[in-house]
N, C-alpha and C positions, 0 to 999 in steps of 0.2 A: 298585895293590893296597891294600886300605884294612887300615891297621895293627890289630891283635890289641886287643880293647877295654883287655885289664889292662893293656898298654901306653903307654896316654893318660896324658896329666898332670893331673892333681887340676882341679877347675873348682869354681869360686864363681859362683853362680844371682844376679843383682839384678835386683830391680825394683824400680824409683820409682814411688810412685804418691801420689794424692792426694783423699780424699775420693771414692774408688771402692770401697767394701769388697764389692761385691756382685761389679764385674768382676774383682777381685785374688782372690774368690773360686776365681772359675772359671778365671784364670788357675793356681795352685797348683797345682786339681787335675789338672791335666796334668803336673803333676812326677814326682809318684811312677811313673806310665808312661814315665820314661826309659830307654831301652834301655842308658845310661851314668848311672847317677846322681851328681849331683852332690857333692863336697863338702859345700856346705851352700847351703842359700836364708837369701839375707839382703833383707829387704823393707825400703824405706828410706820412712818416713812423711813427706813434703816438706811438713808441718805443716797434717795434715787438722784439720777441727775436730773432732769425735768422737773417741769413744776405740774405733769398731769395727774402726777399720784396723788397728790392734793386735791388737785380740783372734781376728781374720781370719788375720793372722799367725801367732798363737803358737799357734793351734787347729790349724792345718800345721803345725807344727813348724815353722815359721822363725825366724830371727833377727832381731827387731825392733830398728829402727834407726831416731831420730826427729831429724826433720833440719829445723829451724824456720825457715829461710832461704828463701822458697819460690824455687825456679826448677828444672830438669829438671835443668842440668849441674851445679848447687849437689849437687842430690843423687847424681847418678854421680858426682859426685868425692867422697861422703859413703860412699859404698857399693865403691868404686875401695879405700879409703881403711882399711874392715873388713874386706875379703877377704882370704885367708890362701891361694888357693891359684895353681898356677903360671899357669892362663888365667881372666879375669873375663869375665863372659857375661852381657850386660843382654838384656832383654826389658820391655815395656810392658804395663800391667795388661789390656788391653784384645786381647789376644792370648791364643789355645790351640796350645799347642808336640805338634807330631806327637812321637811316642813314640822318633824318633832325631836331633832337632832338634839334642842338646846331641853327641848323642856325631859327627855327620858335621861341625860347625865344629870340633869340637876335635882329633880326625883329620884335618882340610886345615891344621894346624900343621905342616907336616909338613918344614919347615927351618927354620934359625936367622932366614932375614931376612924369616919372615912374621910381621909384627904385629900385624894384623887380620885377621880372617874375618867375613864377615855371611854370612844366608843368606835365598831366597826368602822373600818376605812375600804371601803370597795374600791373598785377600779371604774372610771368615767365614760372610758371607752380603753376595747381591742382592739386597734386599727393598727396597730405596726408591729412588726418582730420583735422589737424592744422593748412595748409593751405587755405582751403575752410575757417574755421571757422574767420580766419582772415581779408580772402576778405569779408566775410559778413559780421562783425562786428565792424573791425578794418580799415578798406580799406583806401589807402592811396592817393584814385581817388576822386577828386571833380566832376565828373561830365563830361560833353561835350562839354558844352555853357563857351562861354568868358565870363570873371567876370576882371570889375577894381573894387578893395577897396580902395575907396578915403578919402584922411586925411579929407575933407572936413566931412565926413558923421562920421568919427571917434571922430572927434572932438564935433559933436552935438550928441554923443553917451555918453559920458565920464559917464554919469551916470548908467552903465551900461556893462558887460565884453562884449569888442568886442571878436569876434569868429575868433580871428587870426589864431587861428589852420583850419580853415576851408579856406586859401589862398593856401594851396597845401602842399608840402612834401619837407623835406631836399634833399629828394632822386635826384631830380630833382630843383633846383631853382639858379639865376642868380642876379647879383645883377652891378649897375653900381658904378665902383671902386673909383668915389666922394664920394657915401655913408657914407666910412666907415672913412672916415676924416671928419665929418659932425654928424654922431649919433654913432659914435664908434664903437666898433669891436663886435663881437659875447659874451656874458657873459660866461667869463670860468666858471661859476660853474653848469651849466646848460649841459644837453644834457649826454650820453655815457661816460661812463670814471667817471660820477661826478654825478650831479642829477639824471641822468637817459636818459635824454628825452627833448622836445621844447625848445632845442638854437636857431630853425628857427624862431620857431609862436613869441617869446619874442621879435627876431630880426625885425620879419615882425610887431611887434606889435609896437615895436620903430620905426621902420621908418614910419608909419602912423603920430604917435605922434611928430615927426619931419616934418609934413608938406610933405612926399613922400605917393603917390600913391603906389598899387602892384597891377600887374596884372595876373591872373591864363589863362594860355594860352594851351588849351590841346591840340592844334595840332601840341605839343613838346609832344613827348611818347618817355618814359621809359618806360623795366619792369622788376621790382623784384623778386626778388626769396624770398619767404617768407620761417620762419622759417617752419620747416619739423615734428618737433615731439612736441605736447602736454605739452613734460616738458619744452621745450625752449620759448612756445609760451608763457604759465603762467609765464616765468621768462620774459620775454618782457611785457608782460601786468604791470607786477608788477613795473618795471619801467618807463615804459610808466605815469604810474599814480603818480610815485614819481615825476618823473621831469614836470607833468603837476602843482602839487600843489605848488610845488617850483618856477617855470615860473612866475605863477600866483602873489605870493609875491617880486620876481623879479621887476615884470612889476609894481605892488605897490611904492614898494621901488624906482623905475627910474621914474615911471608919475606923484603920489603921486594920482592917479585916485583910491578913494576910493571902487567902486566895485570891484575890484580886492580882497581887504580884505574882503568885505564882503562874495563874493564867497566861498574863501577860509576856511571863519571860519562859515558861516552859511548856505547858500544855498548848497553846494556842501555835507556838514554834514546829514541835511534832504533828500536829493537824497536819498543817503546810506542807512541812516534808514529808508524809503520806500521803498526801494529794500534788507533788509533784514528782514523787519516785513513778505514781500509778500512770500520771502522762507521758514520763521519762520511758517509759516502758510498753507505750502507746495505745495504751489504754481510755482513751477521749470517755469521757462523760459529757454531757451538756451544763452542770452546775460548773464546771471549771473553763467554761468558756470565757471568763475575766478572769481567770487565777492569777494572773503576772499583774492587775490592775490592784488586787484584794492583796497582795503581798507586798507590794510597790506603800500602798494607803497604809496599811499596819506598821510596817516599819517607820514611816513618813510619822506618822500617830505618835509614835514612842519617841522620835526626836522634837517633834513638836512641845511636848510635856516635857521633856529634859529644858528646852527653851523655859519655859513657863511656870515651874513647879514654883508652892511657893515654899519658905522655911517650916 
């Protein structure tokens, strides 16, 4: 039974964005259509060069918030860091939030040991190659059925990489603002701007490992605009894959959960060279149509974290 709206706890709207004033646009105006509105929107400018992202901002009535450090989780934890209310709720510039997006994640709050929710991230349009090839291969949709990921099951996993990427998407996810006094802020090295890629899955990977539940809640919809042409997409893949290998020694280095490095330096090595003996051998699929991009980012990933690691 989904709890009485006046009943939900206060929510703060962020989005990071960066020299997008056209998509942060059209992102906003899907705010005032919340069937729960929010607290406040606070827009965190991850050091556009223009002054339109601002003015984009405060023309909505949001909260501008200028964050000169460029990286994605630099600015979630700039934006984590200005929110004042009990759950914080990022979304991406490049997203239109259905009219009950904020109030169905903040309603699956619905006990003390859930500390994340994300929800469905659809696709905005099928207009090009590169976006079809994305929804099929890359898709940033769990599914339809509700999923909680409990620390309790993470915990008798340890021998083993939990599938934190599989809780849902940055694009869309919500977190209660104890969290992040409790298992820390987002890892700047990780994600956009820096690694590439998975500041969420590492986050949602720590909050497990802190004893907090996540729950994927799809009847919160978003939806995306994916990228539009072939050479944008292979440069997203290529990232995608750096900051997943870096996450991965990340989440090493924070749990001290030894499949993690295993993954990283053996099983995920073998993938690869199974999926490029099979092309060696002229066997084309359509999933390895970036394969030289997805192997180029993973190794990039692993030297990036050798850069970075810390004692």
């Amino acid at each position: 039974m989904i709890a009485p709206v006046l009943d939900l706890p206060s929510a703060s709207v962020v989005i990071c964005t960066r020299d997008r004033p056209n998509e942060l646009r059209r992102c906003l105006a899907s705010l005032p259509r919340q069937t729960f509105p929010p607290e406040e929107i606070i827009v965190v400018d991850n050091a556009s060069r223009g002054s339109e992202t601002r003015e984009v901002a405060l023309a909505a009535g949001a909260i501008y918030v200028r964050e000169d450090r460029p990286g994605l989780d630099i600015a979630r934890n700039r934006g984590a860091l200005r929110a004042s209310s009990e759950i914080v709720a990022y979304t991406d510039d490049d997203v239109l939030l259905h009219p009950q997006w904020l109030e169905r994640l903040v309603t699956a709050f619905d006990g003390p040991s859930i500390g994340a929710v994300t929800g469905l991230v659809l696709p905005a349009e099928l207009a090009t190659e590169a976006q079809c090839y994305f929804e099929t291969f890359w898709s940033f949709g769990q599914g339809y059925t509700p999923r909680i990921f409990r620390a309790a099951d993470f915990a008798a996993s340890r021998h083993e990489v939990f599938p934190a990427w599989k809780i849902g998407a940055g694009a869309s996810m919500a977190f209660r603002r104890d969290v992040f006094d409790h298992a820390g802020l987002f890892d700047e090295r990780l994600d956009v701007g820096q690694a590439g890629c998975s500041g969420d899955s590492e986050y949602w990977y720590r909050l497990l490992a802190n004893g907090y539940d996540c729950r994927y809640q799809p009847t919160s919809v978003a939806f995306h605009f994916h990228r539009r042409t072939m050479e944008g997409l292979a440069k997203q893949i290529y990232s995608y894959m750096r900051g997943h290998s870096a996450a991965l020694l990340v989440q090493h280095e924070r749990t001290g959960v030894k499949a993690n490095l295993t993954q990283v330096l053996k099983w995920k090595p073998l993938w690869y060279l199974a999926r490029v003996r099979r092309r060696l051998l002229g066997r084309r699929v359509p999933e390895d149509h970036f394969l030289w991009q997805e192997i180029a980012g993973y190794a990039s990933g692993i030297l990036f974290y050798l850069r970075t690691r810390r004692g």
